[in-house]
C-alpha positions in Angstrom: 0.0 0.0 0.0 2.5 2.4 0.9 4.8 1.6 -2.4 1.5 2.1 -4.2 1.3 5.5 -2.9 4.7 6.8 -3.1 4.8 5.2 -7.2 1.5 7.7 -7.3 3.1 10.4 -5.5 5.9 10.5 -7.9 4.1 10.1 -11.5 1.7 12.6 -10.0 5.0 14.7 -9.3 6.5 13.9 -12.4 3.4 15.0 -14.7 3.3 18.6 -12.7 7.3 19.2 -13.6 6.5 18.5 -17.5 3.4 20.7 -17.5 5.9 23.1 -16.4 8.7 22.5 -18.3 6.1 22.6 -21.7 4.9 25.9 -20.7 8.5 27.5 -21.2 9.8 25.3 -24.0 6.6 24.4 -25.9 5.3 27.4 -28.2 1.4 25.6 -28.0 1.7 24.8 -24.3 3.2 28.7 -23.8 0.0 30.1 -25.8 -2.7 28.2 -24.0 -4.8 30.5 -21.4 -7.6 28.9 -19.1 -10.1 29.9 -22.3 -8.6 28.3 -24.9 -8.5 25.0 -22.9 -12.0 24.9 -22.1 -13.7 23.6 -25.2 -10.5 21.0 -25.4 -11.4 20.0 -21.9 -15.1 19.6 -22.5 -14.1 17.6 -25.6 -11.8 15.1 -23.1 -14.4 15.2 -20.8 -16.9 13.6 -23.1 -14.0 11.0 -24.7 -14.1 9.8 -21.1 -17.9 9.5 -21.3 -17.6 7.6 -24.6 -14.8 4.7 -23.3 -16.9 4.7 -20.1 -20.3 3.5 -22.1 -18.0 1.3 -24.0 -16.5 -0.3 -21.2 -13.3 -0.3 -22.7 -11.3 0.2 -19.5 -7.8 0.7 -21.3 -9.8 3.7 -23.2 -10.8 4.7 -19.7 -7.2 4.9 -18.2 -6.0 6.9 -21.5 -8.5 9.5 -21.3 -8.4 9.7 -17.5 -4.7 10.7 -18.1 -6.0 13.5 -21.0 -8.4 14.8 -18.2 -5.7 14.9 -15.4 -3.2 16.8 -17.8 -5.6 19.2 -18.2 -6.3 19.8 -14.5 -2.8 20.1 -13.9 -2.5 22.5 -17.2 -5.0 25.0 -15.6 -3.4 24.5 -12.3 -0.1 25.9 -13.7 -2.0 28.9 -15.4 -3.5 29.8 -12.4 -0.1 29.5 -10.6 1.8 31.9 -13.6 -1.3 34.4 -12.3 -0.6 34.3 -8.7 -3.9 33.0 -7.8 -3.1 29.3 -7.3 -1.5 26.2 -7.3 -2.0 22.8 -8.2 -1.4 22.0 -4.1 -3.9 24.5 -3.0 -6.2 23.4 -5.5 -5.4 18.8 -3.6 -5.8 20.8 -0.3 -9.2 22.6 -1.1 -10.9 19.4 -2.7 -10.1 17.9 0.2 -11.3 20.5 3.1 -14.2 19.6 1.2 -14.5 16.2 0.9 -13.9 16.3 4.9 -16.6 19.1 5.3 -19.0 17.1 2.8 -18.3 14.1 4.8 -19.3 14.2 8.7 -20.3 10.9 8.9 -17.0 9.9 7.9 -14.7 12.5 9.7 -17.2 13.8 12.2 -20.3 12.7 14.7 -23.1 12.5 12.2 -24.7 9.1 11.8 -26.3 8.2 8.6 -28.4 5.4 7.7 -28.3 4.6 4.1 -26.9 6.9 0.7 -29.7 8.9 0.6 -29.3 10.4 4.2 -25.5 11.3 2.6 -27.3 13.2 -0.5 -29.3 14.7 1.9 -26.7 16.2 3.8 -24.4 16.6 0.9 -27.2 19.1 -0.2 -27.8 20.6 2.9 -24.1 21.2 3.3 -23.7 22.8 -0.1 -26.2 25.4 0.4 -24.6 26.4 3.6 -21.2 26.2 2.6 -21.6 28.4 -0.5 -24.1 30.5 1.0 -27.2 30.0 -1.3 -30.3 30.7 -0.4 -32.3 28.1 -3.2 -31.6 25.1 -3.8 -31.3 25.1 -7.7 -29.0 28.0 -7.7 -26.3 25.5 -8.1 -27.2 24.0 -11.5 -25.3 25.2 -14.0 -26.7 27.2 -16.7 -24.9 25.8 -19.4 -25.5 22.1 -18.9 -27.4 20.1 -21.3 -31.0 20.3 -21.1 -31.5 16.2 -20.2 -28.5 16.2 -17.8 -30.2 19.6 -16.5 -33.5 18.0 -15.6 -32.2 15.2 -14.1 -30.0 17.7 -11.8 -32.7 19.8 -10.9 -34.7 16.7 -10.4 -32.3 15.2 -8.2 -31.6 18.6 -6.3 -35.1 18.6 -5.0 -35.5 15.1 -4.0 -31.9 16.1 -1.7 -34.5 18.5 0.3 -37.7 15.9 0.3 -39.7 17.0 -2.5 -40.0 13.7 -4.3 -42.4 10.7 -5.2 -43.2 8.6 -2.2 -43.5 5.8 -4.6 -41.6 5.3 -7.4 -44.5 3.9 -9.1 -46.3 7.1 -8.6 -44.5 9.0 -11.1 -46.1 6.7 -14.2 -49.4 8.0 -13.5 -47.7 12.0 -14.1 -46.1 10.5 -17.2 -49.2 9.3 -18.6 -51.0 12.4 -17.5 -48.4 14.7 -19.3 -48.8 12.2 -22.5 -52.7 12.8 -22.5 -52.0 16.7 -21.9 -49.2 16.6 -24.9 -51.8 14.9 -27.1 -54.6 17.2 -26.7 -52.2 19.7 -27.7 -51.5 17.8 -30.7 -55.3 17.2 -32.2 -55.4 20.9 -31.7 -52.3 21.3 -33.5 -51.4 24.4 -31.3 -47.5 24.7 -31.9 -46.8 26.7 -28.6 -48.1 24.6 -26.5 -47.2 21.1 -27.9 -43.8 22.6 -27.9 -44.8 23.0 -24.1 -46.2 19.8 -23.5 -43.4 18.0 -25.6 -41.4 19.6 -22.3 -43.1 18.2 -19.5 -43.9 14.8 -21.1 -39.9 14.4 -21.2 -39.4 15.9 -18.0 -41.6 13.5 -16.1 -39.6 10.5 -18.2 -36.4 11.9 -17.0 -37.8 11.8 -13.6 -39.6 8.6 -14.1 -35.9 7.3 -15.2 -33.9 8.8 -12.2 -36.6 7.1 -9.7 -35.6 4.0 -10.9 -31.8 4.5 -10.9 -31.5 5.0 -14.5 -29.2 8.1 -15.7 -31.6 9.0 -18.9 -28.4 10.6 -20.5 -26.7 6.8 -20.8 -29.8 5.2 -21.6 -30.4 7.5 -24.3 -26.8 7.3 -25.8 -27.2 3.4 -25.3 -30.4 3.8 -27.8 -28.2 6.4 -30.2 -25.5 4.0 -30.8 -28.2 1.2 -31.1 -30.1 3.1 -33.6 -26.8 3.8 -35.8 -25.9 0.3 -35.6 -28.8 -1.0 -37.0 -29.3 1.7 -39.5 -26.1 0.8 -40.6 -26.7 -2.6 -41.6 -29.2 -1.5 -43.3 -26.2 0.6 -45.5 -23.9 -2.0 -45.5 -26.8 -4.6 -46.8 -28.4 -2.0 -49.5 -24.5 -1.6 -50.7 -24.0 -5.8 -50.7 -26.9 -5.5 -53.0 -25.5 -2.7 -55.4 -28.2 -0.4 -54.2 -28.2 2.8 -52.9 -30.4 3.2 -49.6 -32.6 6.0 -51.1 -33.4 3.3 -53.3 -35.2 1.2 -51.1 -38.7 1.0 -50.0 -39.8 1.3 -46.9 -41.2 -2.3 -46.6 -37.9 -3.2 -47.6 -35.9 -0.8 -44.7 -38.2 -2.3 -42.3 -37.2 -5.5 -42.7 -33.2 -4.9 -42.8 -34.0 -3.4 -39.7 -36.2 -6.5 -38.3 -33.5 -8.5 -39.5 -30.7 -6.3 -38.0 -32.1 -6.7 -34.5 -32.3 -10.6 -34.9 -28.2 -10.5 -35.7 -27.8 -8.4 -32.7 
């Protein structure tokens, strides 16, 4: 265990000195400011996503190191600026993690995961001095990734379904509502109802311990798969796809699943 550490230690050591050294030698490294690394980090951060839904742990470890360069690459920025360093940035992660974690470094006695959340959000409010409880949701996240924050947010301070089996019943009540709007063919507010008919399946998803976001990527990459043996059977053929019939896409597509 304690070789384990010290071997971590020092590659963790090693990788700040060459962000360093690549700052003053490197003419990219020397031109990058917190800015112009953002979008490359979101980029990473989503290549991690990827190998994750892949399982491909090898993938995993390479774009965990991509993602840890970068945290050390803004580190050293902040550094060059005065306002700080990659240790002050270890040592405030983990004042927090101690703060965030009283049942683990204090008196407080939990009784399952939830009661953490719970006190994870309770904690966060205080500590950062909000006054609402979805002020910490990011404006700029995803719409899907949104709800399901916001959703999860609420439910940290009680307000959630009893039952999980409750939340069909709003689902099926904001389908009838989105289909009213569609016989009516009122754009507004099928756009509306379009909303709150996802919004309850997000919600509907979360109670169940599904992250909608993966699911729905799972179903993407699905999708694209089988639409592509469609392609690649339309091309075997000598066929282009537009060329095909519906019937005759439907099939591929039966028969796609069966190879699956």
């Amino acid at each position: 265990m304690a070789r384990d550490i010290e071997r971590q230690k020092n590659a963790f050591a090693e990788l700040v000195e060459m962000i360093a050294t690549l700052r003053v030698e490197c003419p990219w490294d020397r031109k990058q400011t917190l800015e112009s690394l953002r979008s490359l980090t979101v980029e990473e951060v989503y290549e991690l996503g990827d190998a994750v839904l892949r399982g491909d742990l090898q993938e995993v470890k390479k774009e965990l190191g991509d993602l840890i360069m970068h945290v050390v690459f803004y580190a050293r920025i902040g550094e060059e600026a005065g306002a700080f360093d990659i240790a002050s940035v270890l040592e405030g992660i983990c004042a927090k993690l101690r703060y965030r974690h009283p049942h683990v470094y204090g008196e407080v006695k939990v009784a399952d995961e939830h009661d953490v959340s719970r006190n994870w959000e309770h904690l966060k409010l205080k500590e950062k001095g909000r006054k609402r409880v979805l002020e910490g949701v990011p404006v700029s996240l995803p719409s899907m990734i949104k709800a399901y924050r916001i959703q999860d947010k609420a439910r940290g301070v009680g307000f959630d379904w009893e039952q999980r089996e409750e939340v069909w019943a709003k689902v099926r009540e904001e389908l009838q509502e989105l289909q009213e709007e569609v016989d009516r063919d009122d754009r507004e507010r099928m756009e509306a109802e379009f909303g709150d008919f996802i919004f309850a399946v997000i919600n509907a998803a979360r109670l169940y311990g599904i992250n909608p976001e993966n699911a729905l990527e799972k179903t993407n990459r699905k999708f694209i798969r089988r639409f592509q043996y469609i392609e690649d059977q339309a091309c075997a053929t000598g066929r282009a796809l537009p060329a095909l019939s519906l019937e005759e896409m439907e099939r591929l597509w039966q028969e796609a699943k069966t190879v699956e």
